[in-house]
C-alpha positions as CSV (number, residue, x, y, z in Angstrom):
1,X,6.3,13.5,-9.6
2,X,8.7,13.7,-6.6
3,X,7.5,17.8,-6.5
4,X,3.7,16.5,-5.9
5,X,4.4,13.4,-3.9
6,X,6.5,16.1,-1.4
7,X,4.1,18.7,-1.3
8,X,1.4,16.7,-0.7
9,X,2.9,15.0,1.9
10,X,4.2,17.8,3.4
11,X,0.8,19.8,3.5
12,X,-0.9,16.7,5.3
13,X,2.2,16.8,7.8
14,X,2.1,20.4,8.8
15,X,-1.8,19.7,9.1
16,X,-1.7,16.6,11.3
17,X,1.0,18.1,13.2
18,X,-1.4,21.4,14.1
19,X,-4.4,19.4,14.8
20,X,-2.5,16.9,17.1
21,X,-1.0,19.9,19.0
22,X,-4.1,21.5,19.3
23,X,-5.9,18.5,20.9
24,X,-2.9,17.9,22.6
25,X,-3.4,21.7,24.1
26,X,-6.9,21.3,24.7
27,X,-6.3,17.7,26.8
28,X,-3.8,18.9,28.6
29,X,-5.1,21.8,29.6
30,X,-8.4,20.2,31.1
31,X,-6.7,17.4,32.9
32,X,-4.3,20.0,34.5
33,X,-7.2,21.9,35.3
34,X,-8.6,18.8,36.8
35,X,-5.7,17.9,38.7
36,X,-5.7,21.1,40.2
37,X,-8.6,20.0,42.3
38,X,-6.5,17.5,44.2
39,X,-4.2,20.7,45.3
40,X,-3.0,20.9,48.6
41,X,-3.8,17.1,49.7
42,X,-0.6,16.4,51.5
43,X,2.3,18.0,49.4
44,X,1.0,17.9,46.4
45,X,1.1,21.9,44.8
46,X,0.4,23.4,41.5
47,X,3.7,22.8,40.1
48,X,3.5,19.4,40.9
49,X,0.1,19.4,38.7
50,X,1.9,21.0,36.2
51,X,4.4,18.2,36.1
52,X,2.1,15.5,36.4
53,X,0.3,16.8,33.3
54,X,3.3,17.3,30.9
55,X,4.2,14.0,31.8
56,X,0.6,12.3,30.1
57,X,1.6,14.1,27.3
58,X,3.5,11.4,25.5
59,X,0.5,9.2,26.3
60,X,-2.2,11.8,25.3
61,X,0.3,11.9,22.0
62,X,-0.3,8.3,21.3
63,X,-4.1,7.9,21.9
64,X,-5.0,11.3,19.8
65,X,-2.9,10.1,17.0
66,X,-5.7,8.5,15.4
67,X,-8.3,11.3,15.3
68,X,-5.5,13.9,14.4
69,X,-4.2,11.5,11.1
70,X,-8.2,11.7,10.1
71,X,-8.9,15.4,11.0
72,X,-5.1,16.9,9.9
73,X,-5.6,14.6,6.1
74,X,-9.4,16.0,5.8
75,X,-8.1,19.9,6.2
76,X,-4.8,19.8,4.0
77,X,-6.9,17.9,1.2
78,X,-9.5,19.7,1.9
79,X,-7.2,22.8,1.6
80,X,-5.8,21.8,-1.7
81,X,-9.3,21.0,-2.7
82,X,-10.8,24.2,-1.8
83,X,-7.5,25.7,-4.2
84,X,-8.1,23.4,-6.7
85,X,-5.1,22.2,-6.4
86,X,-6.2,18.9,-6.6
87,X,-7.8,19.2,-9.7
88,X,-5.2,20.7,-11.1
89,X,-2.8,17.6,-10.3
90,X,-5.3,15.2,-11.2
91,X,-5.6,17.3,-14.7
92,X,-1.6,16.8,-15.1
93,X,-2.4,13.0,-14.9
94,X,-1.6,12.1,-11.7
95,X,-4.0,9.5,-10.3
96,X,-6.1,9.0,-7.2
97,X,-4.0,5.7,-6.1
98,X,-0.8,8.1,-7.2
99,X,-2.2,10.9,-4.6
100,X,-3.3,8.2,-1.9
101,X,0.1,7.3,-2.0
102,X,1.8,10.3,-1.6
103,X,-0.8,11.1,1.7
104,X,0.0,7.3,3.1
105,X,3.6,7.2,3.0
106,X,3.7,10.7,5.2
107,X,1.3,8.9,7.4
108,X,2.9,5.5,7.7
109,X,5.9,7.8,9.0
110,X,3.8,9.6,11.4
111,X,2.2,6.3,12.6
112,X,6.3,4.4,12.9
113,X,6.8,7.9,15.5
114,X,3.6,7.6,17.4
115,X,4.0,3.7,17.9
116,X,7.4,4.6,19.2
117,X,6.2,7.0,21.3
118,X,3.4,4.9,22.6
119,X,5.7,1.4,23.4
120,X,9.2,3.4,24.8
121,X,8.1,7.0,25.8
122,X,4.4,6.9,27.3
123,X,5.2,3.9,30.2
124,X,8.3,5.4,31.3
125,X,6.5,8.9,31.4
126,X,2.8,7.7,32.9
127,X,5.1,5.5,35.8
128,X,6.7,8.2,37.0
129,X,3.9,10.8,36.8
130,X,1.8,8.6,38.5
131,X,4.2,7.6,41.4
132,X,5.3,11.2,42.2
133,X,1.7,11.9,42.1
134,X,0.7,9.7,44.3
135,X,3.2,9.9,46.6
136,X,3.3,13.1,46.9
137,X,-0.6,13.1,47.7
138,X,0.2,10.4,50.5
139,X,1.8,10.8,54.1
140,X,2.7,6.9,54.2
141,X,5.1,6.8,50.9
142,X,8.3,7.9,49.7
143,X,9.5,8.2,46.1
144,X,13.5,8.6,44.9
145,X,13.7,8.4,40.8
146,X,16.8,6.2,41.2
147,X,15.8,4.4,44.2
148,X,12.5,3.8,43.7
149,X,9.3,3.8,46.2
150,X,10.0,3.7,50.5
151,X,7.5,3.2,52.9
152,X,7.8,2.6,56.6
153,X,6.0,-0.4,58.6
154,X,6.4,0.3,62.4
155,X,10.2,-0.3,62.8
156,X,10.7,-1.4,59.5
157,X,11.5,0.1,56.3
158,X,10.6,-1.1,53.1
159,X,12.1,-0.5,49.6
160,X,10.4,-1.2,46.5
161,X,12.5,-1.2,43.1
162,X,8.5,-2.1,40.9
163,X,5.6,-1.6,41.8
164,X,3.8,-4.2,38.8
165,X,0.4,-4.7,37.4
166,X,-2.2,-7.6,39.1
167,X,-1.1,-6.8,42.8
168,X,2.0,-7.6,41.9
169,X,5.6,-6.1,43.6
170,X,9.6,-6.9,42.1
171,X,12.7,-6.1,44.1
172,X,11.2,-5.7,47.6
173,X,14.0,-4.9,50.9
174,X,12.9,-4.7,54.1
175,X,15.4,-3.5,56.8
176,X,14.4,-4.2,60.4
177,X,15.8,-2.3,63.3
178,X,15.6,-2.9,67.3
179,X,14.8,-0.8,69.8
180,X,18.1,1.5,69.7
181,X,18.2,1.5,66.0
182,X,20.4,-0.6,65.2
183,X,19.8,-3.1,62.3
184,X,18.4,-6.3,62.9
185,X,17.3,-8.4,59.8
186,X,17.8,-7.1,56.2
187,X,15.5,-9.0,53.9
188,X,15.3,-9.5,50.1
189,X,12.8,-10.6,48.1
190,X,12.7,-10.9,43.8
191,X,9.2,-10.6,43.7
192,X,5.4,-9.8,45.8
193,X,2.3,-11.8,45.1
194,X,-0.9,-10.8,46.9
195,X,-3.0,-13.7,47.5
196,X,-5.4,-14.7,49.9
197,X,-5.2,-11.5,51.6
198,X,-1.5,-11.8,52.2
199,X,1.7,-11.1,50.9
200,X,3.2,-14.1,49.6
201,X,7.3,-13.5,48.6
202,X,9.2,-15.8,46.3
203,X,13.2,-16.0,46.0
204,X,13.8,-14.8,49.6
205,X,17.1,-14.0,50.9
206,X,17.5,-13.0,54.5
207,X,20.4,-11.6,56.7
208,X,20.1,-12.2,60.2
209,X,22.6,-9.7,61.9
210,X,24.0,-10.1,65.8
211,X,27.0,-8.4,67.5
212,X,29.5,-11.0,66.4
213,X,28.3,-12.3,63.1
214,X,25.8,-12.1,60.4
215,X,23.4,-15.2,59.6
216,X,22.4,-15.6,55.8
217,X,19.8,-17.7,54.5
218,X,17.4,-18.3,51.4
219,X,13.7,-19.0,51.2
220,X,11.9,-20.1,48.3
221,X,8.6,-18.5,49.5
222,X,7.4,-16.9,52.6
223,X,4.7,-15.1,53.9
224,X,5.3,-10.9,54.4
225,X,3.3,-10.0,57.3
226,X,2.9,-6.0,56.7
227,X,0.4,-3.4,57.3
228,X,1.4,-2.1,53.1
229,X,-1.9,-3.4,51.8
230,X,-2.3,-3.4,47.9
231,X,-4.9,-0.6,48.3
232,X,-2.4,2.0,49.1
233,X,0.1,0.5,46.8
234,X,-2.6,0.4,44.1
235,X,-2.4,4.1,43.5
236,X,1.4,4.2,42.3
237,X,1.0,1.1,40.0
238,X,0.7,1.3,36.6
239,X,-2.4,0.4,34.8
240,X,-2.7,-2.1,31.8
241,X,-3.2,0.6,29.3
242,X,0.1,1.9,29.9
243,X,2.2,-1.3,30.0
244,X,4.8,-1.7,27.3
245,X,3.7,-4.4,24.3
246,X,6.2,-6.5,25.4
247,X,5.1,-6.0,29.7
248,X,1.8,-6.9,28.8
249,X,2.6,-10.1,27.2
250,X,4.9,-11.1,29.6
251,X,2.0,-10.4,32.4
252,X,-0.7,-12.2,30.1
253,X,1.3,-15.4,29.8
254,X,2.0,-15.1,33.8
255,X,-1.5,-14.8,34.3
256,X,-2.4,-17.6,32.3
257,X,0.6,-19.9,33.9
258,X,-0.9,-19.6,37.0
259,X,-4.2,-20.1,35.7
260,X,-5.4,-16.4,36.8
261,X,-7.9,-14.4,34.6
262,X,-6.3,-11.8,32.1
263,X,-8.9,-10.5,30.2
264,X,-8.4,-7.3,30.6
265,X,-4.5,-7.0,29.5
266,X,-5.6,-9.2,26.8
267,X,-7.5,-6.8,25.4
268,X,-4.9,-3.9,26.4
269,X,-2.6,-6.2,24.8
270,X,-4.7,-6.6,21.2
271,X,-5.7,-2.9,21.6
272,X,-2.5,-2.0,21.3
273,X,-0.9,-4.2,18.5
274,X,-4.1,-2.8,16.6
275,X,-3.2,1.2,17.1
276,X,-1.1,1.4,14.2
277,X,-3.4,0.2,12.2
278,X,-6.4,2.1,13.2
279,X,-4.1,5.6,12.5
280,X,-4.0,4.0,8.8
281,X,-7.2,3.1,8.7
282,X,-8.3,6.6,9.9
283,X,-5.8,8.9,7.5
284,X,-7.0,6.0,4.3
285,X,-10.5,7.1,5.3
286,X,-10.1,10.9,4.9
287,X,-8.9,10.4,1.0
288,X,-12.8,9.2,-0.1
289,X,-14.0,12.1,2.0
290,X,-12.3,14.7,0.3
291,X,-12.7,13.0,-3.2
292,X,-16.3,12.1,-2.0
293,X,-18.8,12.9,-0.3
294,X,-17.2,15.9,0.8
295,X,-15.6,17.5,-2.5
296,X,-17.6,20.5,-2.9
297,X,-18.3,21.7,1.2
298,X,-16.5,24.2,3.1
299,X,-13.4,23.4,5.6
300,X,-15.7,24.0,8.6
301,X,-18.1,20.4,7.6
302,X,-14.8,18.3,7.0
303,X,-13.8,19.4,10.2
304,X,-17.4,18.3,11.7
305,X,-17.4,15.4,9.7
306,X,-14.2,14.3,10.6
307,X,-14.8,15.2,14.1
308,X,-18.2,12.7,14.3
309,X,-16.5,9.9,12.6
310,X,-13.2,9.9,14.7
311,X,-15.5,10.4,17.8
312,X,-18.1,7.5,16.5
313,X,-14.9,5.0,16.4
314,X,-13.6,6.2,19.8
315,X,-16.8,5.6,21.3
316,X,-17.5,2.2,19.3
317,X,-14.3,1.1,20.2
318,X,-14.9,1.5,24.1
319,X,-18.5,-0.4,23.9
320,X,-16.7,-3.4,22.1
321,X,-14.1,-3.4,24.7
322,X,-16.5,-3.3,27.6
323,X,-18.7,-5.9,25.8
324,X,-15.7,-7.7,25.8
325,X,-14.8,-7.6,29.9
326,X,-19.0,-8.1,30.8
327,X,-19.4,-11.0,28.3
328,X,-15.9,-12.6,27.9
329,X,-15.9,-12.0,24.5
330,X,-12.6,-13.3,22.8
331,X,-10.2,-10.2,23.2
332,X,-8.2,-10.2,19.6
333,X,-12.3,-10.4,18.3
334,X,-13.3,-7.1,20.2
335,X,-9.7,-5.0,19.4
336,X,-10.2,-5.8,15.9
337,X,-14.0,-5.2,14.9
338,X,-14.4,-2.2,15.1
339,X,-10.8,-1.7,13.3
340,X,-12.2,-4.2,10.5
341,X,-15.4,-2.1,10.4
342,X,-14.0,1.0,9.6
343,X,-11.5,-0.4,7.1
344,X,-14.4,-1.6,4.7
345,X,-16.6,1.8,5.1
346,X,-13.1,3.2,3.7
347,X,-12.6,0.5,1.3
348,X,-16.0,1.0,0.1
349,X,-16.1,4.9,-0.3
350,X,-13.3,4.6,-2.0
351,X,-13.9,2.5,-4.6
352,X,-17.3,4.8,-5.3
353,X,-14.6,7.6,-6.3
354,X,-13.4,5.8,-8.5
């Protein structure tokens, strides 16, 4: 039985694992061919493209996991199918909850991975491909990996350690010098609100320096009078999607603190404790398929099937969510419909093969 649980398994792994390379081929290919149209604005240069797009890989990873779990379980069942190798297990008595079992534990391996990828990989990668993106398309900003983002304001020069969702900035320096250089006020702030249409700073500390002594003092909120508006700022931050589970909850319950609207990471937030089990609802569904509906057609329909149905969820999905930001719909409701929906189509088909 260990023999069929491992061959199963590992013909649905070599099978997901092509499929997700190949959409991850196809993606990246496009959006590197779209980014090439951004070419030559300020510094940015092919290679830079190039760099940008292997670094939405991990991300691209993530978000085509789902589709390549339905499409990758359809072909190597559909394979063994098409062999009859499946009928030839299930004459040597192993049953359909024995087989299913055997396809879900190599999935629910596959899903652990992608998660992993998704919450510690993607958000570290997406940051800094979109910074050194950005920056490198801009004349006003400078990135260092280590030191994070510069930017100069007249005779001031400003350090920024984050660059946060909502507007929002952490571990802001701003060094002031006089007419013959020499530095006149280093200050430090822990964190950047805009609000009002100003910079409001919180847990200030500012050094004061003079020929014969240096004057410290601390602020618990001040106004930053700068020409860095959020709009230029706005294109190195990262977007909701590509917070970390635990960043997003941490900005939803700041949001809601100060009595803000979060909506939007709410739903990023649901969306994403929901993936996992969308990939499992997605490789569950391509079982009934193959034992189905589908049993007696060629690779090239389960393909086309499979293709409609992950394409039908992606799309349902999005019209839920943006149901959800028009019409305040409750966020956990709108991440988990469609999720819910599919499950009992699955649940359904599956119980007719039996």
């Amino acid at each position: 039985m260990r023999l069929i649980d491992r061959y199963i398994g590992m013909t649905v792994l070599i099978n997901i694992s092509i499929v997700l390379t190949v959409l991850l081929v196809l993606f990246a290919f496009f959006g590197f061919i779209e980014e090439l149209q951004n070419v030559g604005k300020g510094s940015y240069t092919a290679e830079a493209a190039a760099e940008y797009t292997l670094l939405t890989m991990p991300r691209l990873v993530y978000e085509l996991f789902p589709i390549a779990g339905l499409l990758g379980s359809i072909i190597g069942l559909g394979m063994m199918a098409g062999n009859s190798e499946l009928t030839v297990i299930r004459a040597a008595g192993v049953s359909l909850r024995r087989i299913t079992f055997s396809v879900m534990k190599v999935g629910f391996s596959l899903i652990v991975i992608s998660t992993l990828i998704g919450e510690y990989v993607a958000p570290v990668a997406d940051k800094l491909g979109q910074v050194t993106r950005s920056v490198a398309r801009s004349d006003k900003l400078s990135y260092e990996k280590t030191r994070g983002l510069w930017a100069r304001d007249g005779a001031s020069f400003i350090n920024i350690r984050e660059i946060l969702a909502g507007e929002r900035l952490g571990g802001i320096s701003v060094f002031e010098f006089n007419e013959k250089k020499h530095l006149q006020q280093m200050l430090y702030a822990r964190e950047a609100h805009f609000k009002n249409g100003q910079w409001l700073l919180s847990g200030v500390v500012v050094n004061d320096f003079s020929p014969t002594q240096v004057l410290t003092s601390n602020q618990t909120e001040t106004i930053w009078n700068t020409n860095l508006s959020p709009d230029l700022l706005d294109v190195v931050s990262v977007k909701p999607t590509t917070l970390t589970l635990v960043g997003l909850y941490q900005y939803v319950t700041y949001l809601h603190e100060n009595g803000l609207n979060a909506g939007r990471y709410e739903l990023a937030l649901w969306n994403k404790i929901v993936a996992p089990v969308i990939a499992t609802v997605m490789i569950y569904l391509a079982i009934p398929f193959v034992f189905g509906p589908l049993r007696s057609v060629g690779v090239g329909q389960r393909i086309l099937v499979g293709s409609l149905v992950g394409i039908g969820f992606h799309l349902f999905n999005r019209v839920f969510n943006y149901l959800t930001l028009v019409f305040e719909f409750d966020p956990f409701l709108s991440a988990v419909t469609p999720t819910v929906i599919f499950a009992f189509i699955a649940i359904v088909l599956m119980k007719r093969v039996h």
